[in-house]
N, C-alpha and C positions, 0 to 999 in steps of 0.2 A: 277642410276649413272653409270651403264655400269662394276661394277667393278665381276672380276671372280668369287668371293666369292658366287653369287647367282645360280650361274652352278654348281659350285660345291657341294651346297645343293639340288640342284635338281637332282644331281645324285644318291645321297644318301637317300632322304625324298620323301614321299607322299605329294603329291601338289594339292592335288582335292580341298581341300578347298582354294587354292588363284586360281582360275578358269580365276574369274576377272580382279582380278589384273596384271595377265600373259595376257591374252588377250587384254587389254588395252595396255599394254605395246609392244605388237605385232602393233596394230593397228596406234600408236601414237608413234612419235620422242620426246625421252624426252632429246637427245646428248643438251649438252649447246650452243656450234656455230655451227650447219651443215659444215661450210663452212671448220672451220678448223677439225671439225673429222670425216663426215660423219653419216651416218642414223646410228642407233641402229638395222638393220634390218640381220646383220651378228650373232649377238653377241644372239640376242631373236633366231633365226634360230637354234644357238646353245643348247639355254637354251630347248624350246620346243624340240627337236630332243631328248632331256634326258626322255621323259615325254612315259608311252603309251597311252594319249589321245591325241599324237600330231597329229594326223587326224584330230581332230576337231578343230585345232587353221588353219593348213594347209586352211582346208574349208573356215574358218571366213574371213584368209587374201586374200583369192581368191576372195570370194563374195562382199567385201569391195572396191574391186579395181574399180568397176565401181562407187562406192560413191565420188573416188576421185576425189579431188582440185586441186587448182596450189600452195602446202604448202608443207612443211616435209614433214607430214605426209602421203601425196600422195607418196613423194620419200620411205618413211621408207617401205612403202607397196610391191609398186613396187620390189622395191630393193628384200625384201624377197620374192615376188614371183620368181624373176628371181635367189636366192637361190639354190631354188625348182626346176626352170627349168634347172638350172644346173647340178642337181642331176638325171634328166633324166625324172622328171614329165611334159610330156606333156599338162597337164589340166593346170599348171600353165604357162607354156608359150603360148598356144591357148588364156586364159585367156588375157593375156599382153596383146596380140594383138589385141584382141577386145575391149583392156576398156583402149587403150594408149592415150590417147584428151588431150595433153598440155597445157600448160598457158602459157603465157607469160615468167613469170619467173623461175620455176623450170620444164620449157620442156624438157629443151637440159638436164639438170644433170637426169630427169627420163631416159632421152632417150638412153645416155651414154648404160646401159643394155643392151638395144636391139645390140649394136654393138658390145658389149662384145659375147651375144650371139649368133651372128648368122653375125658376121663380116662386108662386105662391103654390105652385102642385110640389116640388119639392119639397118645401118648407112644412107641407101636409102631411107628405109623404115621413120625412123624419119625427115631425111632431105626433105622427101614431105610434112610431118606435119610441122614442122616447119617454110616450105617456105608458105602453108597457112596463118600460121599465120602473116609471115610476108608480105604478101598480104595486110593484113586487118588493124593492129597496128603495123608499123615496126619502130615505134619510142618505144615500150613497153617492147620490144623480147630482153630477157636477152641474150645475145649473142656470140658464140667464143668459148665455153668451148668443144662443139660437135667437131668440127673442128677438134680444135687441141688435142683432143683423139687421131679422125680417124689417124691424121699426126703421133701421137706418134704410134701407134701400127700399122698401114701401109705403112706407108712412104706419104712425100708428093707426089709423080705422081703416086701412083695409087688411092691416095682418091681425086687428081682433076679431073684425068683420068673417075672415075667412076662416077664425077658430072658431067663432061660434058656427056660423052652417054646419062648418063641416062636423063639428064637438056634439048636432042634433042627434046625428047619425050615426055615429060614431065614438064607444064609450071609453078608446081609448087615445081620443082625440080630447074628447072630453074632459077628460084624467091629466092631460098637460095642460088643456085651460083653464083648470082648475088652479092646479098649483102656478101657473102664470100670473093670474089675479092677484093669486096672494102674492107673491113675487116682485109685484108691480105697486101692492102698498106697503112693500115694508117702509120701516123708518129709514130714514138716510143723515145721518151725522148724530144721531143722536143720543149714541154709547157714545159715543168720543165726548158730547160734551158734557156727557154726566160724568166723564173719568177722568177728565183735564179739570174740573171744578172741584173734585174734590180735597181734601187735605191729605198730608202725607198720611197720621194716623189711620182715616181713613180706607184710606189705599191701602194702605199695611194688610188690612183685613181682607181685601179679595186678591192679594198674592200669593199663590202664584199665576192662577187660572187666568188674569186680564193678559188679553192678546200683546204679542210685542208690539203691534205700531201705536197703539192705544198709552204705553209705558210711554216710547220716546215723546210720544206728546205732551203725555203729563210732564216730562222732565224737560221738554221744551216752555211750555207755559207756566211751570212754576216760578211762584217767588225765589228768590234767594236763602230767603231761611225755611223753605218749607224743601228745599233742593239741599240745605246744607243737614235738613233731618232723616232726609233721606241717604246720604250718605254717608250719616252715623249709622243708619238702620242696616247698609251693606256692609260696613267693617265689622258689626256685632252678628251678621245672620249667621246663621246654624244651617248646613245642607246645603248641598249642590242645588239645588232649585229654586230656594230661597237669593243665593246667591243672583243667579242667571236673571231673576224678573228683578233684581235690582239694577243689576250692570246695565240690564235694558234701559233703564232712565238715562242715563249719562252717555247715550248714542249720540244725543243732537249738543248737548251741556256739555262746558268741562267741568273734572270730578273737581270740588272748590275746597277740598282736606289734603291734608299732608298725601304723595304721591305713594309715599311707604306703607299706605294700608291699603291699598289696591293692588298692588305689584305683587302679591305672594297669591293672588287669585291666577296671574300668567298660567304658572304651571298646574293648575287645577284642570284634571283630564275631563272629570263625570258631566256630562248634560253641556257640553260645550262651556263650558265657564268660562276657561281662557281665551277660547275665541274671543266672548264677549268683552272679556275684561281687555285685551288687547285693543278691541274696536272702543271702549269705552277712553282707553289712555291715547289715542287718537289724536284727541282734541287738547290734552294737555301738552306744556310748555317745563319741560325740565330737564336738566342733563342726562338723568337716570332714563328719559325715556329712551334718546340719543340711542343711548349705550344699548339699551334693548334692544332696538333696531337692530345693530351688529349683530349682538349675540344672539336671537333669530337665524340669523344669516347662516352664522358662522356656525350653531350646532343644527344646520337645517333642520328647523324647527318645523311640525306639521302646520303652524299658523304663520309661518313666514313670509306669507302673501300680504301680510297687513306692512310690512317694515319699511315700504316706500310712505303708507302716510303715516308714518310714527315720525319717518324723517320731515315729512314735510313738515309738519307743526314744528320740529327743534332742527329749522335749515342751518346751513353753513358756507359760505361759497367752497362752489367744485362740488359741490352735492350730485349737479347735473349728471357728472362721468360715473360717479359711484351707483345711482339706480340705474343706468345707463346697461353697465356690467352687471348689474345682479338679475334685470330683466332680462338682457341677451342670453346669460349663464343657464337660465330656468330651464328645467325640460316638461313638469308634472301640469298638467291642464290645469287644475284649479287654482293653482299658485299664480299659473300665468294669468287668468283670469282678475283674482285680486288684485294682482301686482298693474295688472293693465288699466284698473281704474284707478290705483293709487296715480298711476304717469298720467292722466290724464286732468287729476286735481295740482298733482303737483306743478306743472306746467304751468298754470293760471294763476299758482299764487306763485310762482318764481321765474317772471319770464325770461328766457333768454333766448334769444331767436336761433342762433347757430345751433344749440344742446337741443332746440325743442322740436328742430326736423328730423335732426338724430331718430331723437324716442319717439315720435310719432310714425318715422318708418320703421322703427322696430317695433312699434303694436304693431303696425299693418301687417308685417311680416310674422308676426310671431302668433299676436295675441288670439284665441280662439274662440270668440264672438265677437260676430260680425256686427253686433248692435255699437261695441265701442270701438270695431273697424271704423264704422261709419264717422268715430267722432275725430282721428286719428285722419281720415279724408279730407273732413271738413277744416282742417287747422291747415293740413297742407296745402288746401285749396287758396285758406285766407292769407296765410306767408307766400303764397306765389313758389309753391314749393311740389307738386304737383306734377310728375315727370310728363311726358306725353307715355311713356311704359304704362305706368301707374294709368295715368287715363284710360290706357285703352283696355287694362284688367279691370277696370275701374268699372265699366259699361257693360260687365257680365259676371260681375258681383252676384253672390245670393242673395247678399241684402239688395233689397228693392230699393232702399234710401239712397246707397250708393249709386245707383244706378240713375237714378233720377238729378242726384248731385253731378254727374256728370255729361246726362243730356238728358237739360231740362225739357218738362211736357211745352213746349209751343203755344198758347195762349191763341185761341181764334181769333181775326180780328172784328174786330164790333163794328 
């Protein structure tokens, strides 16, 4: 789970016997979203550095690197090789170099490394792999994220300055400047605002294919009567898919029709429907939702991760103890997850100081991203609630946020 608490026992205990389990945990990304917190490969870095068989995990992640994939776990490796080469081991950055072979999708986030380490020859160095790849599948090339690194920590004219030299010379340097260019004019908002402008009818016609965030916006910026025809158009659709891009409107909106023609979508299995339609009843205000919440619960329903905000919308006092026990009770990761950002909405709109240390050290405790660890810290922080325990897991957190919330960067004086 990434929390300090296991550094800190490694500081103090013999660990020969979990060998495996450390090693695994080297090898493999077990962070919940990559995208929102990054590999586990700072924090295991940490953990092993406590140990003195950390030569032999150092070895294993080095040797592994050519096993790698285009997955986490390629990045988690990486990532802690380039730890190691930061610290001045050259076997681990010779390493990099010889076993860097991208994928499509997690190239440019491995590659980011090499430009941390070794600047704009890095940044060349990936941007040749890269532009292979996009030779070969340039419809497949997760793409953009390299870029705009290079742009933040060089500026932009001397990281286009250095693709073109190098792009002279070089036709598969060239082959990423290319598609960089283009990259760099697309348009920026300007589906969105051809998709929010237009009318329900309209819309009708390019459903189901409009992206989901594009949907809740249009059902965020609609009128009232162009919202209330849209969800005539979801009690009348036909097919799971039609269904799905409608429920998508009513994300950010409440549904503004009788409750009773949405609720028989709940138990619709095909293309996530019920998901949706669950996340859609969210924002409504009715008894029947109430009751849903429960019965969720009670027939551990596979979307029963939503039931803390179904309760929030239809509270009741003593609510606090009931998500209290259904968040402690959870054991499946994804539930926990849902159920962790439902505690953390519900909380804001129901304050209670005593109930909201409770659940906020039960995310900490339980919940399995450390992105809403972090949000779970910062409330504890704000209620003076904050153990000195707590603080000092707190300082060797995965999340780097945590970590900074607890001992802030120092500010030079001027």
């Amino acid at each position: 789970m990434g929390i300090g608490r296991a550094i800190l026992y490694a500081q103090s205990h013999d660990l020969s016997g979990h060998r495996d389990v450390i090693l695994d945990a080297c090898l493999h990304c077990y962070a919940y979203d990559i995208q929102c917190e990054g590999t586990r490969a700072s924090y295991m870095y940490d953990l092993v550095g406590c140990l003195p068989d950390k030569n032999f995990y150092y070895d294993r992640v080095l040797e592994a690197l050519k096993e790698s994939g285009d997955d986490w776990d390629a990045a988690q490796r990486f990532h802690f090789a380039a730890c190691l080469a930061f610290d001045g081991n050259d076997d681990a950055k010779r390493a990099m170099y010889a076993h860097y072979n991208p994928g499509p999708r997690n190239g440019e986030l491995i590659g980011v490394d090499f430009l941390e380490l070794d600047g704009i020859e890095g940044f060349l160095f990936v941007a040749e792999k890269i532009g292979a790849l996009l030779s070969e599948k340039p419809d497949e090339v997760d793409f953009g994220y390299l870029l705009s690194r290079s742009q933040d920590i060089f500026g932009d004219e001397p990281t286009w300055r250095a693709l073109r030299e190098a792009g002279a010379k070089n036709f598969l340097i060239e082959s990423y400047l290319r598609v960089s260019e283009e990259w760099s004019r697309r348009p920026t908002g300007a589906q969105s605002a051809e998709i929010t402008s237009l009318s329900y009818e309209k819309l009708l016609n390019k459903l189901p294919s409009i992206r989901p965030t594009l949907l809740w916006r249009w059902g965020q910026n609609a009128s009232d009567k162009e919202l209330e025809l849209a969800a005539e158009g979801l009690i009348a659709a036909k097919g799971s898919k039609q269904q799905l891009a409608h429920l998508r409107i009513f994300r950010l909106r409440p549904f503004p029709l009788d409750v009773n023609g949405l609720l028989p979508l709940v138990d619709v299995e095909q293309d996530r429907v019920g998901f949706a339609a669950i996340d859609a009843l969210t924002n409504v205000v009715d008894p029947d939702i109430r009751a849903l919440a429960f019965r969720l619960m009670d027939v551990r329903a596979r979307c029963r991760g939503y039931a803390i905000k179904l309760l929030t919308a239809n509270y009741e006092p003593g609510d606090q103890e009931i998500v209290l026990h259904w968040f402690q009770d959870e054991e499946d990761r994804e539930t926990l997850h849902s159920m962790g950002m439902g505690l953390i909405d519900f909380c804001q709109r129901h304050p209670d100081e005593r109930a909201e240390i409770l659940l906020m050290r039960s995310l900490y405790d339980k919940g399995p991203c450390s992105f809403c660890r972090a949000s779970a810290v910062r409330r504890l922080m704000e209620l003076g609630a904050l153990s000195d325990e707590l603080r000092a897991e707190c300082a060797w957190d995965a999340n780097s946020d945590i970590r900074d919330m607890v001992n802030p960067t120092v500010a030079p004086p001027q």
